[in-house]
C-alpha positions as CSV (number, residue, x, y, z in Angstrom):
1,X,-4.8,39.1,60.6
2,X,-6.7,38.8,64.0
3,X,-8.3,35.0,64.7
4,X,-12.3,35.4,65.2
5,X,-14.9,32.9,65.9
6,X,-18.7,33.9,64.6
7,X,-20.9,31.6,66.5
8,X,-24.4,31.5,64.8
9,X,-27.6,29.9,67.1
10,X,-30.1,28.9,64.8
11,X,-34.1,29.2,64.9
12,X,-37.0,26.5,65.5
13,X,-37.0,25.4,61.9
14,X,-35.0,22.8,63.2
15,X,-36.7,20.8,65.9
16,X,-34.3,20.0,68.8
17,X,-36.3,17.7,70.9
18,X,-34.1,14.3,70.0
19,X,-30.9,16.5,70.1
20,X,-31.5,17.9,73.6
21,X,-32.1,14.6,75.0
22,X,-29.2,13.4,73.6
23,X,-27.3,17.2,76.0
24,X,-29.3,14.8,78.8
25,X,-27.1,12.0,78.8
26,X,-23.9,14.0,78.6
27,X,-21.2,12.9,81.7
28,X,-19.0,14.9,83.3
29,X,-20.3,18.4,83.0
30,X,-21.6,19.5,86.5
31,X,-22.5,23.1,85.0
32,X,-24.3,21.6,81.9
33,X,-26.1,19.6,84.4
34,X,-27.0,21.9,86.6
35,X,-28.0,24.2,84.1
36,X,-30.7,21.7,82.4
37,X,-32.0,21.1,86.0
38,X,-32.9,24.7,86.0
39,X,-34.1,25.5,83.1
40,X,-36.3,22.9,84.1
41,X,-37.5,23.9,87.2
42,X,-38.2,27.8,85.5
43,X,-40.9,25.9,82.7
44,X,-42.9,24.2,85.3
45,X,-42.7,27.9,87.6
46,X,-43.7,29.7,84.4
47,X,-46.3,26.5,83.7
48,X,-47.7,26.9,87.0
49,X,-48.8,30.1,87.0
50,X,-50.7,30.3,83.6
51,X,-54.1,30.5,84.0
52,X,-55.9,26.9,83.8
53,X,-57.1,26.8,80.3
54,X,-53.7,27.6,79.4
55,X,-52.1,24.8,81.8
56,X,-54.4,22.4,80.1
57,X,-52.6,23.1,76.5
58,X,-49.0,22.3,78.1
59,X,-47.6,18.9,78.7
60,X,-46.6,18.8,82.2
61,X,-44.0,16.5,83.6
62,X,-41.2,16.1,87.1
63,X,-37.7,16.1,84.6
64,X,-36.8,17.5,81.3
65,X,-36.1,14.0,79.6
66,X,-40.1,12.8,80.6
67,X,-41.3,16.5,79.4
68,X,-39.5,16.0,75.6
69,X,-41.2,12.7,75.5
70,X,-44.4,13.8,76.7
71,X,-44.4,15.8,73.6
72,X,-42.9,13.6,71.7
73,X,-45.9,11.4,72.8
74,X,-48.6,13.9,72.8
75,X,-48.7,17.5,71.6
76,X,-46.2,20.2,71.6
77,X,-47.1,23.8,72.8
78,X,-44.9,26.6,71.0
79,X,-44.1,28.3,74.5
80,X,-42.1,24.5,75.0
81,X,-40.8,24.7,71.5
82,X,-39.0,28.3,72.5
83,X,-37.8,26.7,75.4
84,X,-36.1,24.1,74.0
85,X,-34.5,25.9,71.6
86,X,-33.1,28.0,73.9
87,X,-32.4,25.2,76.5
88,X,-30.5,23.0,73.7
89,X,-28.6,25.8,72.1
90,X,-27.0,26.9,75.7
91,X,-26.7,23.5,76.6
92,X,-24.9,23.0,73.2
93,X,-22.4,25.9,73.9
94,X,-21.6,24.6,77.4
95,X,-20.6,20.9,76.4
96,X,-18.8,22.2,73.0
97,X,-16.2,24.8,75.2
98,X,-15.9,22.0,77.6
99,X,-15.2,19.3,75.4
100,X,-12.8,21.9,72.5
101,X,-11.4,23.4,76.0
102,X,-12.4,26.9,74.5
103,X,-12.5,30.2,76.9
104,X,-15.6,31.6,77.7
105,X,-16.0,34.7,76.9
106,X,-14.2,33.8,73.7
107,X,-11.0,35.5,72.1
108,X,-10.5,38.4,69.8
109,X,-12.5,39.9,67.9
110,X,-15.7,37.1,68.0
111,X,-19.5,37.9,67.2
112,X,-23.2,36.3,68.5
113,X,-25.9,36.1,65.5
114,X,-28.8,35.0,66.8
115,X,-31.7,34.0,64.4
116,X,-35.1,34.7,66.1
117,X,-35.9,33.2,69.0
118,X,-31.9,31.9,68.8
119,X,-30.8,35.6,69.7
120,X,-32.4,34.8,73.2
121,X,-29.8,31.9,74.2
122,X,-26.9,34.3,72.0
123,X,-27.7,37.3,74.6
124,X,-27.7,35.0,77.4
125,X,-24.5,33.8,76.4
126,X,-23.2,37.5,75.2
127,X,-23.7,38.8,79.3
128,X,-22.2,35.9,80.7
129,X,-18.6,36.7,82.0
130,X,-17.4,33.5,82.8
131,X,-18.9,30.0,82.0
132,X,-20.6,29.4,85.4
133,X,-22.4,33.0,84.9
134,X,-23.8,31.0,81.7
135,X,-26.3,28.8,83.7
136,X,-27.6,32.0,85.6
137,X,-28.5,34.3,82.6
138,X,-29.4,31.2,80.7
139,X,-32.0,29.7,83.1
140,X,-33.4,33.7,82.7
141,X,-33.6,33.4,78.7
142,X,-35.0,29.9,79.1
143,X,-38.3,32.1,80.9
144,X,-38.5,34.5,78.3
145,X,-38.5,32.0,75.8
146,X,-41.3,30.6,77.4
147,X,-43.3,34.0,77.5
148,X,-42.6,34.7,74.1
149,X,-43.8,31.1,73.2
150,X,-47.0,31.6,75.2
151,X,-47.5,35.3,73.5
152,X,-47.5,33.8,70.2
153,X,-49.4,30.6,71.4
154,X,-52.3,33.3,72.6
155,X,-52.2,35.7,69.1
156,X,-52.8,32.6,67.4
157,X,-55.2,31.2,69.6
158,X,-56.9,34.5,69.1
159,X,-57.3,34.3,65.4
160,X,-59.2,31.3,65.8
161,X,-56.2,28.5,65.5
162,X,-55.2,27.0,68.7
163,X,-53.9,23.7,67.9
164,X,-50.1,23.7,66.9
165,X,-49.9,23.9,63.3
166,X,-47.5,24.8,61.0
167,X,-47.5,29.2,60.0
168,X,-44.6,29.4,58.0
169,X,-43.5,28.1,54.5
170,X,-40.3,28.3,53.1
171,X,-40.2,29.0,49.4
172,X,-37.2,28.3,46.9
173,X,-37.3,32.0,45.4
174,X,-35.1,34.9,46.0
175,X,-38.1,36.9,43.9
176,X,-39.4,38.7,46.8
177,X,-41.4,41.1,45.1
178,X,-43.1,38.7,42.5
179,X,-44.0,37.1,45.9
180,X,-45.3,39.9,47.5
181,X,-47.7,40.1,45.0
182,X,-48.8,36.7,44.8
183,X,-50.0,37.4,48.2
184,X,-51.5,40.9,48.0
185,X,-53.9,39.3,45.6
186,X,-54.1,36.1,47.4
187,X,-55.9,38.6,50.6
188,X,-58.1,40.3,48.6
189,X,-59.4,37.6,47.0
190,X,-60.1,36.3,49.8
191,X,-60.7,39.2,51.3
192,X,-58.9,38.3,54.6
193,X,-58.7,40.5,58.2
194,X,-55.3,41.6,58.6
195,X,-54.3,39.2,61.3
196,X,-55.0,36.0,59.2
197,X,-53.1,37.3,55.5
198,X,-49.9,35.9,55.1
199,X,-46.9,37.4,55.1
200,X,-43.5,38.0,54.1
201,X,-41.6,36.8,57.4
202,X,-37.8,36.1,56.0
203,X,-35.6,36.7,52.9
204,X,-32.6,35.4,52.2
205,X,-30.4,35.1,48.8
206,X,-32.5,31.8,47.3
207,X,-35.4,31.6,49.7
208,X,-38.3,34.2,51.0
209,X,-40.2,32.7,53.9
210,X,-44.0,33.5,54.0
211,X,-46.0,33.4,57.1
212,X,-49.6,33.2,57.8
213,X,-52.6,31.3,59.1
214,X,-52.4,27.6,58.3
215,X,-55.4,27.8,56.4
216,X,-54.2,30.6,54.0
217,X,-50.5,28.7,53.6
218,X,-52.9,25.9,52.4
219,X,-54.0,28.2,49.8
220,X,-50.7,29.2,48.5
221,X,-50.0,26.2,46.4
222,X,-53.2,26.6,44.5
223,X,-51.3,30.5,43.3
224,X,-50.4,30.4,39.7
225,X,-47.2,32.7,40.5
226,X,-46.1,30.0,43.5
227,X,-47.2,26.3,41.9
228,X,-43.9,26.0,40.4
229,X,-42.0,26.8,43.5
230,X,-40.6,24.7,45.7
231,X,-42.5,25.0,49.1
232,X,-41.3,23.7,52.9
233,X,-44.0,23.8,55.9
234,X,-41.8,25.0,58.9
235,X,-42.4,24.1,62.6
236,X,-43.4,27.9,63.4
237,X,-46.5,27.4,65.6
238,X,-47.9,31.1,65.4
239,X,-47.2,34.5,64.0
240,X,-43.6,35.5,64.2
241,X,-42.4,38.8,62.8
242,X,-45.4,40.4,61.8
243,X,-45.0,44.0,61.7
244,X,-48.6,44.6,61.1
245,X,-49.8,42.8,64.4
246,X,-48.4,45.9,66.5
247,X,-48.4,49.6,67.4
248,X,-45.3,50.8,68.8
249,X,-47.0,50.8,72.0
250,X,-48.5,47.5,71.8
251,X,-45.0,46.3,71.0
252,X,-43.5,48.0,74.0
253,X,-46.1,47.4,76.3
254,X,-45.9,43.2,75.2
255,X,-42.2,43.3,75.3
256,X,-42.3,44.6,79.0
257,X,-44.7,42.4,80.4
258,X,-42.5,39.7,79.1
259,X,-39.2,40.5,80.3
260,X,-41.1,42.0,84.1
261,X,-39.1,40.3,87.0
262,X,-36.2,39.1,84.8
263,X,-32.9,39.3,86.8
264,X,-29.5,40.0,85.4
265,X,-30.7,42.8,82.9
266,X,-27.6,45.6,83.8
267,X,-25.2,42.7,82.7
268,X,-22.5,43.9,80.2
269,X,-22.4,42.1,77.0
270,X,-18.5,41.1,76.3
271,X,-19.6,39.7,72.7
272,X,-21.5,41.8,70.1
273,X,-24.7,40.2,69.1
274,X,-25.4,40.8,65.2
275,X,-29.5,41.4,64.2
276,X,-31.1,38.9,62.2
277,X,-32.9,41.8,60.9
278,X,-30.2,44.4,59.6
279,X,-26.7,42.7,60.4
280,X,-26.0,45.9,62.1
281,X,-23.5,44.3,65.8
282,X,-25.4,45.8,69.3
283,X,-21.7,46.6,71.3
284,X,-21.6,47.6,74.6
285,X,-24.8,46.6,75.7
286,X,-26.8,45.1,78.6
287,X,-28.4,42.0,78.9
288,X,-32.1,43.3,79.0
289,X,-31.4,45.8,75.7
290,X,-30.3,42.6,73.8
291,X,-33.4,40.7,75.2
292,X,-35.7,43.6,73.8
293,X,-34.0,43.6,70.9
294,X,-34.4,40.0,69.7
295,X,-38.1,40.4,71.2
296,X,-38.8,43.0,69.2
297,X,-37.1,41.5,66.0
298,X,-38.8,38.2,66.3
299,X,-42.7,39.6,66.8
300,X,-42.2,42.4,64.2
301,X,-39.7,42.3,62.3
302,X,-38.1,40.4,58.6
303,X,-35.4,38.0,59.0
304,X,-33.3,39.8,56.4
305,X,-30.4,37.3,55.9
306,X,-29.5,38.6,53.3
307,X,-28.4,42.1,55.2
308,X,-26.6,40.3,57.8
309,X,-23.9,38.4,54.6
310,X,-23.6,42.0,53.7
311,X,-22.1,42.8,57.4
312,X,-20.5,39.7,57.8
313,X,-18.3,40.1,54.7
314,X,-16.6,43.4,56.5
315,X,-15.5,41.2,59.3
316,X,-15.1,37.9,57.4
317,X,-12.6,40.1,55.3
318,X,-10.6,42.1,58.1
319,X,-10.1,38.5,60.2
320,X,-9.5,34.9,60.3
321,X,-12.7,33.7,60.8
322,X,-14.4,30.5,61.5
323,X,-18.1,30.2,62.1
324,X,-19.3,27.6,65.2
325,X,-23.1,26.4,63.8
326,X,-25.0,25.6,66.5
327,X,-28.6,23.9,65.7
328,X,-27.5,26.4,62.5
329,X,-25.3,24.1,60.2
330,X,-27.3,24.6,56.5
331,X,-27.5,28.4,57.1
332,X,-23.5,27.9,57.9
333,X,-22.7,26.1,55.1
334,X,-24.6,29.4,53.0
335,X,-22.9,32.3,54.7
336,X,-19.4,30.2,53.9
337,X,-20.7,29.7,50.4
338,X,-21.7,33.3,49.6
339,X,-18.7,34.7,51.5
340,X,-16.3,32.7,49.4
341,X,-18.1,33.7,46.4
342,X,-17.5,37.3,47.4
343,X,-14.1,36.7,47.4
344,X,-13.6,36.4,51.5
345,X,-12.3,33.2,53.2
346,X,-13.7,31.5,56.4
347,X,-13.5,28.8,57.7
348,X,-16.5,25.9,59.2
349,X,-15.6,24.7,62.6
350,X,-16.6,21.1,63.9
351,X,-19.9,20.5,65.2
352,X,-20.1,19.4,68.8
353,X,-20.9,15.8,67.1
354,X,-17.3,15.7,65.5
355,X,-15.9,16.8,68.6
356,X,-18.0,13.9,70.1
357,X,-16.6,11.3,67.5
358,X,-13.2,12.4,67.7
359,X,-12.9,11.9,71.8
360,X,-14.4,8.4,71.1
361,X,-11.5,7.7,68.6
362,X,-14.1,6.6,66.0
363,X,-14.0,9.7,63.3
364,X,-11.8,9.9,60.3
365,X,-9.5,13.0,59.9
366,X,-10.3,15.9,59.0
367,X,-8.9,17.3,56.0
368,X,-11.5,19.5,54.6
369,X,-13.3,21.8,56.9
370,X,-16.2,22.4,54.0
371,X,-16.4,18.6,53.6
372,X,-16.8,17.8,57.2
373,X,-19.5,20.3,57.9
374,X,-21.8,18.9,55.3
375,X,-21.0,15.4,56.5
376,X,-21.6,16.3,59.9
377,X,-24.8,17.9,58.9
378,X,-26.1,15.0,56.6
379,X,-24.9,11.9,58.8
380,X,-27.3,9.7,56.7
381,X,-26.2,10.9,54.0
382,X,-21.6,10.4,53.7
383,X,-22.2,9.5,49.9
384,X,-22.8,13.3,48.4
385,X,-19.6,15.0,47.5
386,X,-20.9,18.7,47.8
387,X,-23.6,21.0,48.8
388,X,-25.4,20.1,45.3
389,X,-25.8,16.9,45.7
390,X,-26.4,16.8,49.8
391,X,-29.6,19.0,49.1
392,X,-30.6,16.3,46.2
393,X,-30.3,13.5,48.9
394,X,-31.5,15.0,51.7
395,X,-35.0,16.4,50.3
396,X,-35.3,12.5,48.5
397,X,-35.0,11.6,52.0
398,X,-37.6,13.6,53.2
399,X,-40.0,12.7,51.2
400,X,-40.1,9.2,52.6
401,X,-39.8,10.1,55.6
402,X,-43.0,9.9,58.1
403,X,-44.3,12.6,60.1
404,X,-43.2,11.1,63.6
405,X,-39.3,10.9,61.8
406,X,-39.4,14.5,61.3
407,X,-38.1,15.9,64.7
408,X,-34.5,13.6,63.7
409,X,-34.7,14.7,60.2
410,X,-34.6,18.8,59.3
411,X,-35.1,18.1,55.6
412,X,-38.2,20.7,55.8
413,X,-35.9,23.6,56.3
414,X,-33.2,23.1,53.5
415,X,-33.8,25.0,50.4
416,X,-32.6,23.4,47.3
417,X,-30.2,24.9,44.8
418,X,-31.6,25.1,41.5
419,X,-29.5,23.2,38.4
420,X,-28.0,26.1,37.7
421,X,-25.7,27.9,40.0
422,X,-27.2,30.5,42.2
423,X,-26.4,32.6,44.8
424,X,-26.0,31.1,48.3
425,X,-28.9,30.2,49.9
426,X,-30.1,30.7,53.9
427,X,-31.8,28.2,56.1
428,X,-34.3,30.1,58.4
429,X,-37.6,30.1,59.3
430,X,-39.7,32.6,61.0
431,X,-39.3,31.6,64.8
C-alpha cells in the first residue's frame, strides 16, 4: 500500500494572529524569513494603493510583528485577516518540512485540501516545485488574499455594515433542511433584501454553518426551530460563499480584477488540490486555475465537508495515509473520526508544536497518534482522555474566557458532540 500525506490548511475560524507571531521568532530559516519579509512588503503595496477611505480602515505599520499588534491593539480589517491566514499557513508549511526534514514537493501519492480562503496558501504551495519556489508563489497568494479580503470588506460595507463584525454562526445540527427553513421564514418575516438574509454557507456531518448580516445572525436565537441549538459566532468579517450575491459574469468579472497582474499563473501544480466544495482533486493544473477556483468557491459557493469525507475515504482506503493539520487540527481530528468509522485507517501526524517540543527535548513520547493530536490541539486542556471530553472542556473554557483571550483560544469554532454518539463532526467556518 502506497505511503500518502493529506495536508489540510484550515479557514479563518481560527484566528492566527498570536500563532504567526510566534512563525516571527523562528531561528534558522533564511527562506521562512525571507518569505514573511515579503509577504510584508506586498500588504503595505496592496495598502498603498487603496483609495484613502479605504487606507483609513487598515492598520498600517513598517514590520509584520508591529502590524499583528496594531490589530491586536486596534481594529482588524478582513483584507488583513485573509492575509494572515495565508501568511501563517505558508509560513507553517515552511518551518514544519524544515524542522521533520520532509521533501518539498512531497512523496507519493499526497493531496492539498484547502478550506476557503486556506485553498489560496494550498495552491501556492501545490505550484511550487522546490521549497525556495514556495516564497515566490506564496508572497503572490498573500496579494490575492488581500484582494479577496478587501472584496468582501467593500460587499459588506455596501450593505450598510462596515465595522468588522462577526457574519457567520456555526450551529451544532447536521439538520440542514429543518435549517433552511428556519431561515426562509426568518426573511420574510422580516422581509429582508437579498443581500442582508442569511444563509446556508457550510455543512458538514454535525454542524451547518449560516451566514448573514450581523444583525439578522442576532435574530437567529430568538427562532423557535434554532433556540435549542447550540450556536458559535465565527470570525468571518463579510459575506463568504453566497451564491446569490453573483451572476456568472459578476463572478468572472470580480475574480479577474482580483487575480490582474498576478505572476506565476502558467505554474504546474505537482500536488492535487481537493475542493472544499465537492471533494472532487483539480490534477494537472496551473497556478491561476487553482487560484480561480478557490476564489470562486469561497464568494459563491457551500463548504460541503461532508462531500469532501466522501472523496477522501477512496484514497484514505487505497493508501497509507496520514493527514498534516495545519491551523486545521479539530476538522483533522473529524475526518480521522469519520474515516475510521467507515471502516478506513489513517493516521494524525504531529503538529509543528510537537515537532517544536520534541527538538527542545521536553515532550513525552508519542505512543498514540489520536491522543497526541488532541493534546496538541487542547494544550490547556492534557486532562481529557478523548474527543468527548476535550470538546466538554474546551467550550467550559470558553465561556470564561474574555473577548481579548479569544485570538489564543479557538473554542468558538468547535462543535460539540451530542451525549449520544453521532457522526463525526467538521470544524469550518465560512472564510
Amino acid at each position: 500500500m502506497a505511503s500518502s500525506n493529506v495536508y489540510v490548511f484550515g479557514d479563518q475560524t481560527i484566528s492566527v494572529l498570536d500563532k504567526l507571531q510566534s512563525l516571527l521568532h523562528v531561528k534558522d530559516n533564511a527562506t521562512l524569513a525571507s518569505f514573511l519579509h515579503e509577504a510584508f512588503i506586498a500588504i503595505r503595496r496592496e495598502t498603498e494603493v487603496q483609495p484613502s477611505t479605504d487606507r483609513e480602515s487598515i492598520v498600517q505599520s513598517e514590520s509584520l510583528g508591529l502590524l499583528l499588534e496594531g490589530v491586536r491593539r486596534g481594529t482588524t480589517h478582513a483584507a488583513l485577516e485573509s492575509c494572515f491566514l495565508s501568511i501563517y499557513e505558508i509560513g507553517y508549511y515552511l518551518d514544519y518540512i524544515a524542522k521533520c526534514n520532509e521533501q518539498h514537493p512531497p512523496a507519493g501519492s499526497s493531496l492539498f485540501l484547502g478550506i476557503c480562503t486556506g485553498g489560496l496558501a494550498a495552491a501556492a504551495i501545490s505550484c511550487a516545485k522546490s521549497v525556495f519556489e514556495i516564497s515566490k508563489l506564496g508572497v503572490q497568494a498573500v496579494i490575492i488574499a488581500f484582494r479577496q479580503g478587501m472584496h468582501i470588506h467593500r460587499r459588506a460595507e455596501h450593505l450598510g455594515f462596515s465595522a468588522p463584525a462577526s457574519w457567520s454562526m456555526i450551529v451544532a445540527s447536521s439538520q440542514k433542511e429543518r435549517v433552511l427553513e428556519a431561515l426562509t421564514k426568518l426573511s420574510e418575516n422580516k422581509n429582508l433584501p437579498i443581500g442582508l438574509k442569511a444563509y446556508i454557507s457550510a455543512v458538514g456531518p454535525g454542524f451547518t454553518t449560516i451566514s448573514g448580516s450581523p444583525a439578522v445572525l442576532k435574530s437567529l436565537k430568538s427562532l423557535n426551530t434554532l433556540s435549542s441549538k447550540r450556536m458559535y459566532p465565527a470570525p468571518i468579517y463579510g459575506p463568504y460563499h453566497c451564491s446569490s450575491a453573483y451572476s456568472e459574469a459578476d463572478l468572472e468579472q470580480t475574480i479577474d480584477m482580483i487575480l490582474k497582474g498576478i505572476e506565476f499563473g502558467d505554474n504546474e501544480s505537482f500536488v492535487p488540490l481537493a475542493s472544499c466544495a465537492s471533494g472532487l482533486y483539480k490534477t494537472q493544473s496551473c497556478f491561476r486555475a487553482l487560484l480561480e477556483h478557490v476564489l470562486e468557491s469561497a464568494f459563491s459557493e457551500q463548504i460541503r465537508m461532508d462531500r469532501v469525507a466522501d472523496a477522501l475515504f477512496e484514497h484514505v482506503s487505497a493508501n497509507d495515509t496520514t493527514f498534516i493539520p495545519i491551523n486545521a487540527q479539530a476538522t483533522t481530528c473529524n475526518l480521522i473520526e469519520w474515516l475510521s468509522q467507515r471502516g478506513a485507517t489513517a493516521r494524525i501526524g504531529r503538529t509543528l508544536e510537537d515537532v517544536t517540543k520534541d527538538q527542545k527535548g521536553t515532550s513525552s513520547t508519542h505512543d498514540d497518534a489520536n491522543k497526541i493530536a488532541i493534546v496538541g490541539y487542547s494544550g490547556r486542556f492534557p486532562e481529557a482522555d478523548n474527543l468527548d471530553e476535550f470538546w466538554d472542556y474546551s467550550l467550559e473554557d470558553s465561556m470564561s474566557t474574555n473577548q481579548s483571550q479569544r485570538s489564543v483560544l479557538p473554542a468558538i469554532t468547535l462543535i460539540p458532540p451530542a451525549r449520544k454518539r453521532t457522526p463525526a463532526k467538521f470544524s469550518t467556518g465560512a472564510g
